[in-house]
One Martini backbone bead per residue (centre of mass of N, CA, C, O) as a GRO file, in nm:
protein
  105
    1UNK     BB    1   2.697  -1.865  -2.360
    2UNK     BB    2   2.838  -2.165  -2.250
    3UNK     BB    3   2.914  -2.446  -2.394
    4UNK     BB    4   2.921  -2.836  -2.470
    5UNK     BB    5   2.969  -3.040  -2.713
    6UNK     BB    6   2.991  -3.305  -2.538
    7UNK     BB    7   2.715  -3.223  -2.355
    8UNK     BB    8   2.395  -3.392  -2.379
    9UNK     BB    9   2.406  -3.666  -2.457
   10UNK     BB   10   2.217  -3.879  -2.566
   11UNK     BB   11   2.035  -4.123  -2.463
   12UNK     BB   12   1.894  -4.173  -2.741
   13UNK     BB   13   2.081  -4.402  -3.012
   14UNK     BB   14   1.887  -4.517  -3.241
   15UNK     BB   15   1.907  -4.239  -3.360
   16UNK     BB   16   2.031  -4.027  -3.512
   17UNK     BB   17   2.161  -3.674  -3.369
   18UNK     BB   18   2.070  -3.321  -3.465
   19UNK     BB   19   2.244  -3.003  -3.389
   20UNK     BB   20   2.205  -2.683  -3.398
   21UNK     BB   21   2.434  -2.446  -3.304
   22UNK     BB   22   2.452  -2.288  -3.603
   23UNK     BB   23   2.246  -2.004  -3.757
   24UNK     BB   24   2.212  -1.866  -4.086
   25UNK     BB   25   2.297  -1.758  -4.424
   26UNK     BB   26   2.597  -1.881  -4.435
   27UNK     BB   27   2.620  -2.115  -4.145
   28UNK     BB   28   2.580  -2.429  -4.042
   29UNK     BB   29   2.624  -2.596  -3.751
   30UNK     BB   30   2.692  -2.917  -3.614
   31UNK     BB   31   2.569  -3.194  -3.425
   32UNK     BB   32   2.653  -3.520  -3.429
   33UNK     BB   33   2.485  -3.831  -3.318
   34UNK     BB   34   2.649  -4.183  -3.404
   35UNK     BB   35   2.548  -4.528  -3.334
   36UNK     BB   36   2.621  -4.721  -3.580
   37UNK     BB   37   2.544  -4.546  -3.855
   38UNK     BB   38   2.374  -4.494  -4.164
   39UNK     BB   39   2.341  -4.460  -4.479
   40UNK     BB   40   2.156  -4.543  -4.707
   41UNK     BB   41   2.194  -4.767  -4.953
   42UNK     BB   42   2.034  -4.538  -5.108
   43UNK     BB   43   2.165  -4.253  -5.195
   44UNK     BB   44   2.289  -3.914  -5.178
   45UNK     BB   45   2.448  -3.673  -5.091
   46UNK     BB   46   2.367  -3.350  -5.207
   47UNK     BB   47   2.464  -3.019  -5.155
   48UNK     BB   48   2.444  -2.686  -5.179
   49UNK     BB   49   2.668  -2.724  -4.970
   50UNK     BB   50   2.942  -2.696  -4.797
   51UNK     BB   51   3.149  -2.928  -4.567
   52UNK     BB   52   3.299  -2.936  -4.261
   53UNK     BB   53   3.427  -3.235  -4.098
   54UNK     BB   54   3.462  -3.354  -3.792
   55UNK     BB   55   3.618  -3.596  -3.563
   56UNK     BB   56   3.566  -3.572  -3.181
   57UNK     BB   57   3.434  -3.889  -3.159
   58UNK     BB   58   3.546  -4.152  -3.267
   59UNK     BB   59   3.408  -4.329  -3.642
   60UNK     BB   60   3.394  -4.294  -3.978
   61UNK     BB   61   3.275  -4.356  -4.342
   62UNK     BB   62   3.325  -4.201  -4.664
   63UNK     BB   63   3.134  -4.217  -4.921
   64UNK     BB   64   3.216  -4.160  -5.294
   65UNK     BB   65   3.100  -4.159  -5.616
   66UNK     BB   66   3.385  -4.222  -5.701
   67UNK     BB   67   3.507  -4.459  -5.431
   68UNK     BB   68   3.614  -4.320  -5.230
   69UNK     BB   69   3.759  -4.401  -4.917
   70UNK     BB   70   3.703  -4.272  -4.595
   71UNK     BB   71   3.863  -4.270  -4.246
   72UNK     BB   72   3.744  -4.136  -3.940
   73UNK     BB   73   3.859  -3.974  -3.670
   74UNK     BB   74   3.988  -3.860  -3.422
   75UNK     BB   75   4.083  -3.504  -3.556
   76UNK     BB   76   3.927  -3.562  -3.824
   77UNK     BB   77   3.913  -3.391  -4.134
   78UNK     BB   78   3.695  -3.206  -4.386
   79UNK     BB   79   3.612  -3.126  -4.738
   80UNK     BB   80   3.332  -3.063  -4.893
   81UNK     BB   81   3.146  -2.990  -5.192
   82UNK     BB   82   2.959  -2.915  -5.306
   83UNK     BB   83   2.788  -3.183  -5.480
   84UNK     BB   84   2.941  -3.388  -5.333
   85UNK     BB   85   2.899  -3.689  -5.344
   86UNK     BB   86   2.759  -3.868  -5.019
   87UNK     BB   87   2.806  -4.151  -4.781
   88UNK     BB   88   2.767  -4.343  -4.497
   89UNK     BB   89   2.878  -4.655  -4.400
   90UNK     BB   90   2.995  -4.584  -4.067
   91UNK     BB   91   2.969  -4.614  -3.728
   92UNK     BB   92   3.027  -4.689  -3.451
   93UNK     BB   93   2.968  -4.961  -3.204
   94UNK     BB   94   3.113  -4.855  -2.897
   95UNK     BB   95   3.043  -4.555  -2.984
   96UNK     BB   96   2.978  -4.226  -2.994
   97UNK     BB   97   2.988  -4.070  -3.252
   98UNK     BB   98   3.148  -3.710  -3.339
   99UNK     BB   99   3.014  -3.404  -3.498
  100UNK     BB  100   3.157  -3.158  -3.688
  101UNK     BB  101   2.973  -2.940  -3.897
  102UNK     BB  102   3.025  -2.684  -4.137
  103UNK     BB  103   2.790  -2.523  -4.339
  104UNK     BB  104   2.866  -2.310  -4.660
  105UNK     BB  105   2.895  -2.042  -4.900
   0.00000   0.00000   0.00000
């Protein structure tokens, strides 16, 4: 079945919207809809797995527990490892942000 990860998209979008696209035992993508949406002031990812994520429209940013602050826009990735803290600052507040993460072990 072919699908596009474009269509679809949330009409409510009070709240993030994430959606398993692919899940085994060794890896799960997700597709992430953001509009304007941040981590919790308090708490940080930390995750058992590895993570890989693109951002496919839209912007947002990422603070890890080091300081270092990065921006990504569409077309930019980035590689998280496994347990580094990490949590969204912002993502767009005039457009949907689109994620597509690829968590694997």
């Amino acid at each position: 079945m072919i699908r596009n990860v474009f269509s679809s998209l949330p009409e409510d979008v009070s709240q993030e919207v994430v959606e398993d696209l692919v899940r085994s035992s060794n890896v799960r993508i997700e597709r992430i809809v953001s509009y304007g949406h941040s981590s919790p002031e308090t708490g940080w990812y930390d995750q058992d797995e590895s993570e890989w994520v693109i951002v496919l429209d839209g912007s947002g940013s990422l603070l890890f527990e080091n300081g270092r602050e990065i921006v990504l826009r569409a077309g930019d990735y980035i590689d998280i490892p496994a347990h580094t803290r990490h949590k969204v600052l912002w993502t767009d507040k005039d457009r949907p942000t689109i994620w597509l993460a690829v968590f694997y072990t």
